[in-house]
N, C-alpha and C positions, 0 to 999 in steps of 0.2 A: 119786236122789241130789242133783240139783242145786238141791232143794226142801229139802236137809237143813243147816241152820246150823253142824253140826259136823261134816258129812263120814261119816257112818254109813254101812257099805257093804250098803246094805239088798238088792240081790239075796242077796247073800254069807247076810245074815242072814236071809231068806227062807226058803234054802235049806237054813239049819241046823236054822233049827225044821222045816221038812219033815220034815229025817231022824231026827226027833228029839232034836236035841243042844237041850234047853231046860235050861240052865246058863247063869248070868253071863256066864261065860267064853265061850258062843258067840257073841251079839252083839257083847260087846265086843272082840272078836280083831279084829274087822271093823273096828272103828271107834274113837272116843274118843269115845260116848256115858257122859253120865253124870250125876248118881244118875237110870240107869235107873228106879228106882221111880216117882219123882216124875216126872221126865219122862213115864212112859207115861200119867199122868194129866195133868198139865197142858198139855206140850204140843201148843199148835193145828197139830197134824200134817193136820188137812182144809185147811189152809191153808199147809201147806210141804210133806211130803213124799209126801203124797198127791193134791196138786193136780196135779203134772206126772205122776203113775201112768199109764199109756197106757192102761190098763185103764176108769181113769174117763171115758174119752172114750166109748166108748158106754155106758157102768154104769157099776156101783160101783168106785170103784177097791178097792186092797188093803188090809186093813185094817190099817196095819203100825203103829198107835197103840194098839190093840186088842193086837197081836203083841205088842209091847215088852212090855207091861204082864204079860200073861201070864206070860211068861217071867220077869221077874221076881218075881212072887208066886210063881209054882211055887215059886224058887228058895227064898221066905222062907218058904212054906207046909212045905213037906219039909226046909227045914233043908239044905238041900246046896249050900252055899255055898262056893265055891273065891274063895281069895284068890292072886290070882295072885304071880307072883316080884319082887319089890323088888330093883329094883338098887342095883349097891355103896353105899356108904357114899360120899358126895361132902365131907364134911364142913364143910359149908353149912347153914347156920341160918337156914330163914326164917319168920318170924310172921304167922299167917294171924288178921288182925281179924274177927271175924265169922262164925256159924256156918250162915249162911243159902245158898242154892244155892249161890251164887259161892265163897263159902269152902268150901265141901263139896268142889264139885268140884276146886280149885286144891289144897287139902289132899290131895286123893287122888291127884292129878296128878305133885303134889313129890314125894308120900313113896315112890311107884313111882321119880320119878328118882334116887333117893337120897338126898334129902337129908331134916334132921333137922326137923321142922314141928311147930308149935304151937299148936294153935287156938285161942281165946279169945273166949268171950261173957259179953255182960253177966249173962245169965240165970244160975239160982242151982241149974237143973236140967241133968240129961244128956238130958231127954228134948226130941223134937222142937224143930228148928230154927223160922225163922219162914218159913213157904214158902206164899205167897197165891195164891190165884188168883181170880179171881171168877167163874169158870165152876165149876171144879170143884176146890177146897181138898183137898188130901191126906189122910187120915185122921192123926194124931199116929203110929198105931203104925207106917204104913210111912214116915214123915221120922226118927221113932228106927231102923227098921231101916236108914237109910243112910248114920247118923250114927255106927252101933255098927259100920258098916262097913270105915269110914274110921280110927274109934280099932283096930282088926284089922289094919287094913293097915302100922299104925305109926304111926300120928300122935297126939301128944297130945292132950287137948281141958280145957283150965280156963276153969271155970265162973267165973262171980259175978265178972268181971275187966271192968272199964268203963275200957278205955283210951282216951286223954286226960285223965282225972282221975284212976285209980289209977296211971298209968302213962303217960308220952309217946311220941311215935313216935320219937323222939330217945335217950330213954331205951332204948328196947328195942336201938337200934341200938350206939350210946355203954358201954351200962351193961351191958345182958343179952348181948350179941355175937351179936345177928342179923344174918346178911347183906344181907338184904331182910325188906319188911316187906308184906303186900297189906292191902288197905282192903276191903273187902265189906259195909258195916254196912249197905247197904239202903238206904230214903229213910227211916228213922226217923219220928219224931211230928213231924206240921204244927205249923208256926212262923207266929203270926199275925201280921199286919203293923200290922193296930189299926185301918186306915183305912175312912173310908166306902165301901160299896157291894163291901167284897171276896168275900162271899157270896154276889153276887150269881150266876146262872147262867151261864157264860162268860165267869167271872174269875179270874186263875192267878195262885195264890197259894206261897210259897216252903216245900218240905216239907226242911226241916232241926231239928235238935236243937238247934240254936243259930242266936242272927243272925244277918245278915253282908249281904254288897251285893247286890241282888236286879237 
C-alpha cells in the first residue's frame, strides 16, 4: 500500500479476487482507484506497488497489475457492470475541461458526490479519451469503456467544445453557473520557440497550445 499513489487497499483487494468477488465494485470498495481499465495497463505498478510486496524480496512479488487489469476486463468482457450509489443532489455545478485520465477520473469522483458535472472535449467523438503511454497505449475499446462509464454514472460528456475559444472559464462560471471549473487538457501540441539549436538532444522545449513566458 505504501507503493500505491492513490491509497488502494490492495490486501483488501487481494483477498476479494481470492474469493472470487471479480466485480468493480470489489476493488473499488477498498479503495479510490480509477478508470481501473486504463490503469491496470499503464500503471508502472513494478515500480510502486509491487516494489515494496515482501513477496518480491526473495521472488516475484504479487502480481497485483496483472490483478487490476483482470478484474476489470472480466467486468467489461461479461457485461456485469455495477454502478455504484450516487449521493444526494448537492446542487453544485462543476465543469470538467478535458476528457483525458484527469477528467475521467475527477468526473466520476463529483458525480458520486453529488454534484451535477460536465465534461467537455475538443474531440468531435464519444469514443476514446487521449490516454498515452509509451510502454503500453490502452486499446481505444477499453478508454471508451471508461468513458461510457462515467456518462452511467451521471455525468454529461459534450463533444466538439474547445473552451477558450468557444467558450471562457469566466464564461462558464459568470454565464453557465458553474460553481467550479477543473482544467485537465493534458500538455497538448508542442509550441515551437523558433530558436537555434532547440532540437538539439537535451534541449526543453515549451509543450503548450499557445505562447506565453517560458
Amino acid at each position: 500500500m505504501p507503493g500505491c499513489p492513490v491509497s488502494v487497499q490492495i490486501p483488501e483487494f487481494i483477498d476479494l479476487v481470492a474469493k472470487g468477488e471479480v466485480r468493480r465494485g470489489g476493488p473499488e470498495d477498498q479503495g479510490d482507484q480509477r478508470p481501473p481499465r486504463v490503469c491496470g495497463r499503464v500503471c508502472p505498478q513494478e515500480e510502486q506497488c509491487e516494489l515494496p510486496c515482501v513477496l518480491g524480496k526473495k521472488g516475484e512479488p504479487v502480481a497485483i497489475g496483472r490483478l487490476e487489469r483482470f478484474v476489470a476486463d472480466f467486468e467489461r468482457v461479461t457485461g456485469n457492470v455495477e454502478i455504484p450509489q450516487v449521493a444526494a443532489p448537492t446542487g453544485k455545478r462543476v465543469a470538467v475541461v478535458g476528457a483525458g485520465p484527469a477528467g475521467l477520473t475527477v468526473a466520476g469522483d463529483l458525480v458520486q458526490m453529488g454534484h451535477d458535472v460536465r465534461s467537455s472535449r475538443r474531440s468531435t467523438s464519444r469514443e476514446g479519451s487521449h490516454v498515452r503511454d509509451p510502454r503500453v497505449p490502452p486499446p481505444k475499446e477499453i478508454v471508451q469503456a471508461e468513458v461510457e462509464y462515467i456518462v452511467k454514472l451521471g455525468a454529461k460528456l459534450e463533444c466538439n467544445a474547445v473552451i477558450g475559444k468557444s467558450i471562457t472559464i469566466d464564461e462558464l462560471l459568470a454565464e453557465e453557473g458553474f460553481d467550479a471549473v477543473f482544467i485537465g487538457t493534458g500538455a497538448g501540441l508542442p509550441y515551437f520557440m523558433n530558436i537555434p539549436g532547440e532540437n538539439l538532444i537535451g534541449s526543453i522545449r515549451r509543450t503548450s497550445t499557445s505562447p506565453g513566458p517560458t
